[in-house]
Structures are given as structure tokens and as C-alpha cells.
C-alpha positions in Angstrom: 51.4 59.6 108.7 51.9 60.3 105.3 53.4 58.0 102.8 55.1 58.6 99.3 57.0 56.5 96.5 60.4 56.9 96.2 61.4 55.9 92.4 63.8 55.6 89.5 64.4 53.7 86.5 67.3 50.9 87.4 69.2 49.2 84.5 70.6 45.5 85.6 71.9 44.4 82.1 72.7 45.8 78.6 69.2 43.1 77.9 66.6 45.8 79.5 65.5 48.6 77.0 65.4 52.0 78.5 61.7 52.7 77.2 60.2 49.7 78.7 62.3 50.2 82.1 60.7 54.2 81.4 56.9 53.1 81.0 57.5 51.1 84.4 58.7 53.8 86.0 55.5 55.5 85.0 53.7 52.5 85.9 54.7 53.0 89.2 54.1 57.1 89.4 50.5 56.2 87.9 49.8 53.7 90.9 50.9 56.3 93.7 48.8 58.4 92.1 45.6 56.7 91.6 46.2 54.9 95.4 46.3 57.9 97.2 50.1 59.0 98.1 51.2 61.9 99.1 53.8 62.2 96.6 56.6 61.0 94.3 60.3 61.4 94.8 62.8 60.8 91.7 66.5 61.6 92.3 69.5 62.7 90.1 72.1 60.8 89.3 74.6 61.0 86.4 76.5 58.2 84.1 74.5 55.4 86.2 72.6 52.9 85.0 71.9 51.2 88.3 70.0 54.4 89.2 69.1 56.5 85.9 68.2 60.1 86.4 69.7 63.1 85.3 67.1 65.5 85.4 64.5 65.2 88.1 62.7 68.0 87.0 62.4 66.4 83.6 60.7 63.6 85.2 58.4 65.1 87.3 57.1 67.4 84.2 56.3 64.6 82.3 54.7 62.1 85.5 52.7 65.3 86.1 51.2 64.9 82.6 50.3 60.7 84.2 49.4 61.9 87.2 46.0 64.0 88.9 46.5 64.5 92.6 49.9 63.2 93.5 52.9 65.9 95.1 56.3 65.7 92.8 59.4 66.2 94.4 63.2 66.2 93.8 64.6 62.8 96.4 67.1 64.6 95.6 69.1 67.2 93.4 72.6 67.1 93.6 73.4 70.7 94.7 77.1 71.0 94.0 76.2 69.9 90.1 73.5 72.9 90.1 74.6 76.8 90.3 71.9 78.9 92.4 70.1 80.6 89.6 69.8 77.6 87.6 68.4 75.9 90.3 66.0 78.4 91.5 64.9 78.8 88.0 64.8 75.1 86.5 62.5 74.7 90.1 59.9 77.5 89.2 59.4 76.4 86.2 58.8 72.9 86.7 56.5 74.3 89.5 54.8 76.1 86.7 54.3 73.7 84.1 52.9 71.0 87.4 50.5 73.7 88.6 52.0 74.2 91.8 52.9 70.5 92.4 56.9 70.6 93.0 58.9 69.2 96.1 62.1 70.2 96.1 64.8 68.2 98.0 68.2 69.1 97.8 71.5 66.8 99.2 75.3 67.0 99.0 75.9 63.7 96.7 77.0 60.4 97.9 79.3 59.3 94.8 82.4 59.9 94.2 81.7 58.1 90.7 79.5 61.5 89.8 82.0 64.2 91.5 84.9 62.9 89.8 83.1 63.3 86.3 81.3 66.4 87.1 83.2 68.4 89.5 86.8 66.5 89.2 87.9 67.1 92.4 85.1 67.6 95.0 84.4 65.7 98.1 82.1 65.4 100.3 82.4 68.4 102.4 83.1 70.7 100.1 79.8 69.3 98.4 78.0 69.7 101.9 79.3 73.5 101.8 78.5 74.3 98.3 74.8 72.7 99.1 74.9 75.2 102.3 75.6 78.0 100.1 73.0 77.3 97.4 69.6 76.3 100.0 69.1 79.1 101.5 69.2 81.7 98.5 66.4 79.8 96.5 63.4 82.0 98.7 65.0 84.7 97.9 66.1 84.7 94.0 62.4 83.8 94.2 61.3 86.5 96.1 63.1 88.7 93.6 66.3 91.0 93.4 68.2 88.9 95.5 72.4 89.5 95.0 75.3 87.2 96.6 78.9 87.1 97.8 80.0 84.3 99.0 82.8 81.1 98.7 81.4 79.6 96.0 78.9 81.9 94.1 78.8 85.5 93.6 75.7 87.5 91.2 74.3 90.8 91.1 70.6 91.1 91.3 68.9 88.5 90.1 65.3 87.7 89.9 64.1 83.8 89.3 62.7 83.6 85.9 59.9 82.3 86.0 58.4 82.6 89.7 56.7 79.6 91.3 53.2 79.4 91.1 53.5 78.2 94.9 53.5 81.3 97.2 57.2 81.4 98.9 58.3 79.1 96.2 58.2 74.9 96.8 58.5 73.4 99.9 62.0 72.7 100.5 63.4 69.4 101.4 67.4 69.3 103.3 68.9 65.5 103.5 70.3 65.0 106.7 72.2 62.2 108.5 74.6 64.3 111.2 73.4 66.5 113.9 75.0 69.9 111.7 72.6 69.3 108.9 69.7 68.7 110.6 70.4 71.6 112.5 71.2 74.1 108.9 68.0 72.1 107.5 65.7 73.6 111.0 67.1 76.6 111.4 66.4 77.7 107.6 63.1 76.6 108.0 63.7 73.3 105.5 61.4 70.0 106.4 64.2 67.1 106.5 64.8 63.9 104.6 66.4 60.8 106.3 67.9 57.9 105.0 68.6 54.8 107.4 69.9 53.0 104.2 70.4 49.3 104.9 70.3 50.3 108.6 67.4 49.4 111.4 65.9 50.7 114.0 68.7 51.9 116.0 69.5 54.3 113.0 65.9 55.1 112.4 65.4 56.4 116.5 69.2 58.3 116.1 68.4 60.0 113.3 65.1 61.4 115.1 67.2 62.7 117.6 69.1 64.7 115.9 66.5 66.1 114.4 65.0 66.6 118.1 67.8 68.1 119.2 67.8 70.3 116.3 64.0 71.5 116.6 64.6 72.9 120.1 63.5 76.3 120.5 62.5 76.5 116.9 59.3 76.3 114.7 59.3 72.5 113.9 58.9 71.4 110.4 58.4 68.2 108.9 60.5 65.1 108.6 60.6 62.1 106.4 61.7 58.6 106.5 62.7 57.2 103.3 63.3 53.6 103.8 63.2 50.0 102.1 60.1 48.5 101.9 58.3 45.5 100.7 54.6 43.9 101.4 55.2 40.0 101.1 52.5 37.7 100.1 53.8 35.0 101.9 57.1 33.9 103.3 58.4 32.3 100.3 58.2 35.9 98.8 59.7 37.5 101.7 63.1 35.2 101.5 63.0 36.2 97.9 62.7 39.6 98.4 65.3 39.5 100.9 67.6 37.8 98.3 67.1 40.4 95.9 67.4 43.5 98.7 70.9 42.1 99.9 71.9 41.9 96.1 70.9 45.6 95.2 72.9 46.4 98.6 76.1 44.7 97.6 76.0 46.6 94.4 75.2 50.3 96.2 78.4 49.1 98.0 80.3 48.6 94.9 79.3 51.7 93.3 79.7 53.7 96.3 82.9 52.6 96.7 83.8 53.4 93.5 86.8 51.1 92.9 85.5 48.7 90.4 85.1 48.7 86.4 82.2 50.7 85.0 81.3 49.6 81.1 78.9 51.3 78.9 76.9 52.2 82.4 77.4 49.2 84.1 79.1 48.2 87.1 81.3 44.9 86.4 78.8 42.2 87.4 79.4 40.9 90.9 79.8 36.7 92.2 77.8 35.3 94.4 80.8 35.2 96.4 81.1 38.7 96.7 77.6 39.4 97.5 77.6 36.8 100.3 81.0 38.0 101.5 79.8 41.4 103.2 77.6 40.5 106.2 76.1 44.4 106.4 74.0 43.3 103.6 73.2 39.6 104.6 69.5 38.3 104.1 69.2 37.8 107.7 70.2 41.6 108.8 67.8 43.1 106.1 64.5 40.9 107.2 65.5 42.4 110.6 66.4 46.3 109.4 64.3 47.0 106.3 60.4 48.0 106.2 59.5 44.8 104.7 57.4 41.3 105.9 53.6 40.6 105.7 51.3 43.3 105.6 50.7 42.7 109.3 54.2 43.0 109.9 54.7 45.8 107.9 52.0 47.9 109.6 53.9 47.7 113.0 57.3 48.8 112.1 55.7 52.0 110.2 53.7 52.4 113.7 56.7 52.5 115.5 58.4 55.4 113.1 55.3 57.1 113.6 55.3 57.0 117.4 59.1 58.3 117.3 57.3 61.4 115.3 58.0 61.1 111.4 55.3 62.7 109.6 56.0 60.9 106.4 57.1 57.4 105.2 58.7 56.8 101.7 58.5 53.2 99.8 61.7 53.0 98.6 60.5 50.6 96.0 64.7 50.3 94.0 65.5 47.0 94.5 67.0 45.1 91.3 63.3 43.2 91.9 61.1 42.4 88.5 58.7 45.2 87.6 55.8 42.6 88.2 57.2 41.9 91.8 57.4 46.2 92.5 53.9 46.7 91.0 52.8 43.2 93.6 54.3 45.0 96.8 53.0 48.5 96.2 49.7 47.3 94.9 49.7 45.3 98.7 51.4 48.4 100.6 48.6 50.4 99.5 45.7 47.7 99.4 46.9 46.7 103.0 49.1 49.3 104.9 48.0 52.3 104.0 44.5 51.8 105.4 45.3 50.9 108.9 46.7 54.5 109.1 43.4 56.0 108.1 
């Protein structure tokens, strides 16, 4: 099993100061580093300050300049923000300038906050068919000479400027959740990210399934879990952290949603009363679904994952929690957990 951070700068108020929540982020990036992960994943998102990150290749070029060792990938780019050329190019030379260090994983887009504003107009399946345009002409634009006609993008022959350093380009990454992406994401020869969300087990051994099912009678690449986790010290700080994951939950609701006042980056603050009115997100239901308990505890669920087959965990470490309470968690996930998986 492999294990990676998954990572972004999160605003909660108009109080935190975007270069301290920055130098966090890196504090973070340096500890995954120094404590052996695999590698780093930083997403895109756009207009957000609950999840800031418009540019993941921007990020990973300057962690790699805080960093020795440690893989940097996309977790993920937006593909229907991105045209094909742009993408295959902006990837290369991130690849370049991080000697060979780039990840890239691509998704559709789950808010309709960033279509509307971007790409006024898109949903979600158009997304998912623009992303199935774009994925599978990155080898070849950076092969060389590659040309296209198709729904969304047409170009003559193009060439990515500059190439990769990685032979064949970076890995590529495809987020799936249904059985159709899993299968595009195997049958191009993409590893596969999964995201359970707020969801347990059940999700966790479905989602395995389908990527099963979509292996059969083809090479088999990799597949990630990226989950919430947290290492507790005790069980007074695992009812905390379980207050604060069913908070950030309530707000992914809201801004997934998209139906309530955004200021100056911020979502209109939500009661108490609304957090505690959707029962998805209750305390209770997380301590049961989420990666999170003692060490111990911890250890086990991650040992189950890895007996359904997933070659790589991801610390989902966004969770509205104090930067000294992330640093606590990952400093005990890699202390503690790591270890027992040799």
C-alpha cells in the first residue's frame, strides 16, 4: 500500500491571511515529503475560498522547489476548463521544471458554482464528455504530430511544447465513480482515482467493483482511494475531529448545491441548526464512514481497503480543522500507520 496527501489551502473567514494559510499548505507538502509518501495531490478549483486552487500546476512547481523525493500530482484538473494543447503543454512543462515528478489526474468537475462562471452553461455530462475527448489525446500531442476532429476540439498537427521529461509523458490519473468511467479510465490505460466522499465502506467495496468489472480482460492498472482521515490522540480528540468533519461536510453540501449566497469568496456562514439538520453528515455516521480513530483503529480500516486491492491511500487532510490539529494527525498517521504497512 502506498499512501499520499491530498491538500489545499482552505479559507474559513475573511480573518485568515492567504500567505499564512499558503506557508501551511507547504507545511504540510514538506511533512509528506520528509515522512516518506508517495506523493502530493492539489486540485483546481476556481472563485472558492473554501478550497483555493486555481492552478495545480502552479503549486506543484513551487512544492517541488520544498520538497526532495515526494511524487506531485494534479487530485485533479478540471478538464472542461482546459483545451487539449494547453493541457498537454502546461503538464510537460511542469514535468520539466519537477524533473520528471508530475501526476496528472484529470476529472469532469463537481460544481456547478465553477461551470456556471467558466463555461456558463455546462453540466455534468457534457463536462464528463469533453474530459473524454481531451484524456486520451495528451500521449499523443506528446508523442508528437498528433491532429484531431472531434465534438468539442478540432487542430492540425500539433506537437506538445515542451515534451515531458517522463518517457510516455506522466502517469495519468481518470476520477471515477460509475461503472462507464472506470471502464474509459482501464481501457485507455489510465490508473483510477476514487472518491467515497462522506460515504463508508459499502461505497469503498462498490466502487472496487466497478473497477473489477472494468479490469477484466485487460492490463490492470492502479487504483487509489482518496478518503478522510484523521489519527486521534485520544477520544476527546476524536469527537472533536468528528465535530469539525461533519461541519466541513455541511458546507461541501452547501456549496455543492450551489443555492446559497457567495461574498467576497465565501459561502454565507451556516447555523448550527443547519449543520445538525442533515443526518448524511452527523458525527455519529462519520466516526463510522471516515478513515479516522486511534492509530490502532486507523490501521485496520486501511487494512481492509488494502485487502479489497487498492494500491494507494490518500490522507484527505481538508477539514476546516486548525493547522496545528492537521500537522498533529499527519505527524501521527505517519509516526503510527504508516509503519505497520512496512
Amino acid at each position: 500500500m502506498d499512501f499520499s496527501l491530498f491538500a489545499h489551502m482552505e479559507r474559513l473567514t475573511p480573518d485568515d491571511p492567504q500567505d499564512r494559510l499558503y506557508e501551511e499548505f507547504l507545511s504540510l507538502c514538506r511533512m509528506a515529503d520528509e515522512g516518506g509518501m508517495r506523493a502530493i495531490w492539489t486540485g483546481e478549483h476556481h472563485g472558492m475560498d473554501f478550497t483555493i486552487a486555481p492552478n495545480p500546476f502552479l503549486s506543484l512547481v513551487d512544492i517541488a522547489h520544498h520538497t526532495k523525493h515526494v511524487r506531485l500530482g494534479t487530485g485533479t484538473v478540471i478538464a472542461p476548463f482546459w483545451h487539449p494543447i494547453k493541457l498537454a503543454g502546461e503538464a510537460a512543462a511542469a514535468d520539466l521544471m519537477t524533473g520528471g515528478r508530475i501526476e496528472l489526474g484529470i476529472a469532469r468537475g463537481a460544481y456547478s458554482y465553477e461551470y456556471e462562471r467558466l463555461m456558463p452553461g455546462l453540466d455534468a455530462w457534457q463536462a464528463g464528455q469533453r474530459m473524454r475527448e481531451t484524456a486520451p489525446l495528451l500521449r499523443p500531442l506528446w508523442a508528437g504530430d498528433c491532429a484531431h476532429s472531434g465534438e468539442f476540439y478540432s487542430f492540425p498537427a500539433t506537437t506538445s511544447c515542451p515534451r515531458p521529461v517522463q518517457p510516455g509523458g506522466p502517469p495519468i490519473w481518470i476520477a471515477a465513480r460509475d461503472p462507464n468511467s472506470h471502464e474509459f479510465g482501464v481501457r485507455n490505460g489510465f490508473n483510477i482515482q476514487v472518491t467515497p466522499l462522506w460515504m463508508g465502506m459499502g461505497e469503498i467495496e462498490t466502487l472496487m467493483a466497478r473497477f473489477t468489472a472494468a479490469c477484466e480482460g485487460v492490463k490492470r492498472p492502479k487504483i487509489m482511494l482518496l478518503h478522510h482521515a484523521y489519527v486521534a490522540s485520544d477520544e476527546d480528540d476524536l469527537r472533536q475531529a468528528a465535530r469539525e468533519l461533519s461541519r466541513y461536510y455541511a458546507y461541501f453540501g452547501a456549496w455543492f448545491q450551489n443555492k446559497r449566497p457567495v461574498r467576497q469568496g465565501l459561502i454565507e456562514t451556516l447555523t448550527e441548526a443547519e449543520i445538525a439538520a442533515n443526518p448524511m453528515y452527523s458525527q455519529e455516521n462519520l466516526l463510522r464512514d471516515l478513515t479516522v480513530g486511534t492509530a490502532r483503529q486507523v490501521i485496520d480500516r486501511i487494512r481492509a481497503y488494502e485487502d479489497l486491492g487498492y494500491d494507494e491511500f490518500s490522507l484527505w487532510i481538508d477539514s476546516g480543522m486548525s493547522h496545528e490539529r492537521k500537522r498533529a494527525s499527519l505527524s501521527r498517521f505517519i509516526d503510527e500507520v504508516m509503519p505497520a504497512f512496512g
